[in-house]
PATISE-29401 format. One record per residue: residue number from 1; x, y, z of N, C-alpha, C, O in turn. Coordinates in pm, whole numbers. Example, Ala and Ser with C-alpha at 12.3 -4.5 7.8 and 13.67 -1.06 7.14 Angstrom:
2
+-----+--------+--------+--------+--------+---------+--------+--------+--------+--------+--------+--------+--------+
: num :  neast : nnorth :    nup : caeast : canorth :   caup :  ceast : cnorth :    cup :  oeast : onorth :    oup :
+-----+--------+--------+--------+--------+---------+--------+--------+--------+--------+--------+--------+--------+
:   1 :   1319 :   -569 :    780 :   1230 :    -450 :    780 :   1320 :   -330 :    780 :   1424 :   -332 :    846 :
:   2 :   1285 :   -225 :    708 :   1367 :    -106 :    714 :   1290 :      3 :    787 :   1341 :    114 :    804 :
+-----+--------+--------+--------+--------+---------+--------+--------+--------+--------+--------+--------+--------+
//
This chain:
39
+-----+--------+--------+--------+--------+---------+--------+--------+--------+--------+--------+--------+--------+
: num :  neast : nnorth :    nup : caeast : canorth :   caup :  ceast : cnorth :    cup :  oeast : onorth :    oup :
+-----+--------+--------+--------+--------+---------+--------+--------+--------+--------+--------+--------+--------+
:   1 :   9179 :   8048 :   7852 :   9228 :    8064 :   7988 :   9155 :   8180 :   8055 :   9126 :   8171 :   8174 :
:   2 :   9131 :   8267 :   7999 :   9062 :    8426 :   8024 :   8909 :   8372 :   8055 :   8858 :   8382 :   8167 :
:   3 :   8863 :   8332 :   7975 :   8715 :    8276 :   7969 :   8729 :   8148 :   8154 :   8665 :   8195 :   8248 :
:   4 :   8772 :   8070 :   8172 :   8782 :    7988 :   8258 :   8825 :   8096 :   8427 :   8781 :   8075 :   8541 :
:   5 :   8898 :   8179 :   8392 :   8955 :    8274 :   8531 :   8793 :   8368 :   8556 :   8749 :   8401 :   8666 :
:   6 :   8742 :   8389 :   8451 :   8617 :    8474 :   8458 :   8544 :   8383 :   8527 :   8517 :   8412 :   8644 :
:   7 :   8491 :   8237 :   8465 :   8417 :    8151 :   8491 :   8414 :   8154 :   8658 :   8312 :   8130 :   8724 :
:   8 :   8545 :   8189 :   8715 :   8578 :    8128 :   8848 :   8633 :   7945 :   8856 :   8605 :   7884 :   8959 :
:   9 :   8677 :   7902 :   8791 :   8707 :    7791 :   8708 :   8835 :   7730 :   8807 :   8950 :   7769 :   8784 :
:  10 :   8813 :   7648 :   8902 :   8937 :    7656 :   9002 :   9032 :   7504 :   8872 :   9144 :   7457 :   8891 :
:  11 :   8977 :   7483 :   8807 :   9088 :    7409 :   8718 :   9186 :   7533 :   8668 :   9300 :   7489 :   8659 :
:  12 :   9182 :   7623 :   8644 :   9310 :    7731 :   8603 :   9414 :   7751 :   8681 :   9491 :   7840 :   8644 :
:  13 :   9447 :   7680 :   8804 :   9558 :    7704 :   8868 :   9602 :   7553 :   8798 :   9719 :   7570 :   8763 :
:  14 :   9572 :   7452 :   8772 :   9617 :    7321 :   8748 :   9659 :   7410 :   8603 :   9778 :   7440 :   8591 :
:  15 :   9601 :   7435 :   8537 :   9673 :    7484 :   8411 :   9734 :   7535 :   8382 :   9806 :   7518 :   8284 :
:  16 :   9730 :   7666 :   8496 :   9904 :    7755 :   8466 :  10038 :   7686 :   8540 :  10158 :   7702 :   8515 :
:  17 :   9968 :   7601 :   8643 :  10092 :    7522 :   8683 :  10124 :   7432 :   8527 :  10237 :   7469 :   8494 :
:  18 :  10085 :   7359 :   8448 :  10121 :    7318 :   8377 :  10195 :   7383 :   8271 :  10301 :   7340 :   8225 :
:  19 :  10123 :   7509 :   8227 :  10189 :    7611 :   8145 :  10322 :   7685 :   8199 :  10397 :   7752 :   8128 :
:  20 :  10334 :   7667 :   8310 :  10438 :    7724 :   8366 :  10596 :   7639 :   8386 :  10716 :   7664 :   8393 :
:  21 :  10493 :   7514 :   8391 :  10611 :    7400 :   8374 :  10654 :   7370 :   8291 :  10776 :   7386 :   8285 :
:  22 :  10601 :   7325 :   8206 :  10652 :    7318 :   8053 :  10744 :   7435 :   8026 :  10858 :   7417 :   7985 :
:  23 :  10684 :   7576 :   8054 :  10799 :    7661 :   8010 :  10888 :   7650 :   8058 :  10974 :   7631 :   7972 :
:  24 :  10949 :   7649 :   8196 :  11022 :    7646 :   8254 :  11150 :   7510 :   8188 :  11272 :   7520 :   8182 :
:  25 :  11060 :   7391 :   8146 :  11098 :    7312 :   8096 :  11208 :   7301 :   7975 :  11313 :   7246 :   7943 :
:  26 :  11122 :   7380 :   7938 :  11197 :    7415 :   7767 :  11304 :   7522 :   7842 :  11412 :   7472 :   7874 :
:  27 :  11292 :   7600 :   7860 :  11447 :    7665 :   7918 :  11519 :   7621 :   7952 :  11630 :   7639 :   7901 :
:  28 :  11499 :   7530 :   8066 :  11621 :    7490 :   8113 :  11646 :   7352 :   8034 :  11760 :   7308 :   8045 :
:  29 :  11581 :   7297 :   7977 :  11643 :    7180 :   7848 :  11714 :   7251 :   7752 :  11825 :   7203 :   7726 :
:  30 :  11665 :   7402 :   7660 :  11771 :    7478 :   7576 :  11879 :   7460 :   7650 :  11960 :   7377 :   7607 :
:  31 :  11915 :   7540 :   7798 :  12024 :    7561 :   7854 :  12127 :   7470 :   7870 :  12246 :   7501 :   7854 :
:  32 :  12078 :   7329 :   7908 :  12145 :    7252 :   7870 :  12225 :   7226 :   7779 :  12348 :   7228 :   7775 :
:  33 :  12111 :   7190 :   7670 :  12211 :    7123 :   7549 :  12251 :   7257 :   7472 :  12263 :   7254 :   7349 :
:  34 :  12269 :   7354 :   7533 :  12311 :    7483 :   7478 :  12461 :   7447 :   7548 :  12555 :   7407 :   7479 :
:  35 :  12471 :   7467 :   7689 :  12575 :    7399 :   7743 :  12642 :   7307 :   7717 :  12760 :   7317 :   7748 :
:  36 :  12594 :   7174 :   7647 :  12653 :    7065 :   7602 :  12652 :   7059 :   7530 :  12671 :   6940 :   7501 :
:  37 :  12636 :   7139 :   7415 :  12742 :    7138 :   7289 :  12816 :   7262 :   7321 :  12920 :   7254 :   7256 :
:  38 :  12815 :   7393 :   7400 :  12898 :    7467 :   7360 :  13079 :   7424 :   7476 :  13173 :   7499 :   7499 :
:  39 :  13058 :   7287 :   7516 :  13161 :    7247 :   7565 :  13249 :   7266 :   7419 :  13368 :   7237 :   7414 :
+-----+--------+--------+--------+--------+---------+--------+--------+--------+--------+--------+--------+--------+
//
């Protein structure tokens, strides 16, 4: 990712949007079924 932002590499915004989604992803899916079982 470091190597590609140096490059000037305009694919690195498509990638941290992806990296960012996914995380976001996984949080709020834990939260969930964190929620739905701690019913």
């Amino acid at each position: 990712v470091y190597s590609k932002w140096n490059s000037g590499d305009q694919d690195i915004n498509k990638e941290l949007m992806g990296w960012g989604g996914s995380c976001v992803f996984l949080v709020v899916s834990a939260l969930v079924i964190k929620a739905f079982f701690g019913l």
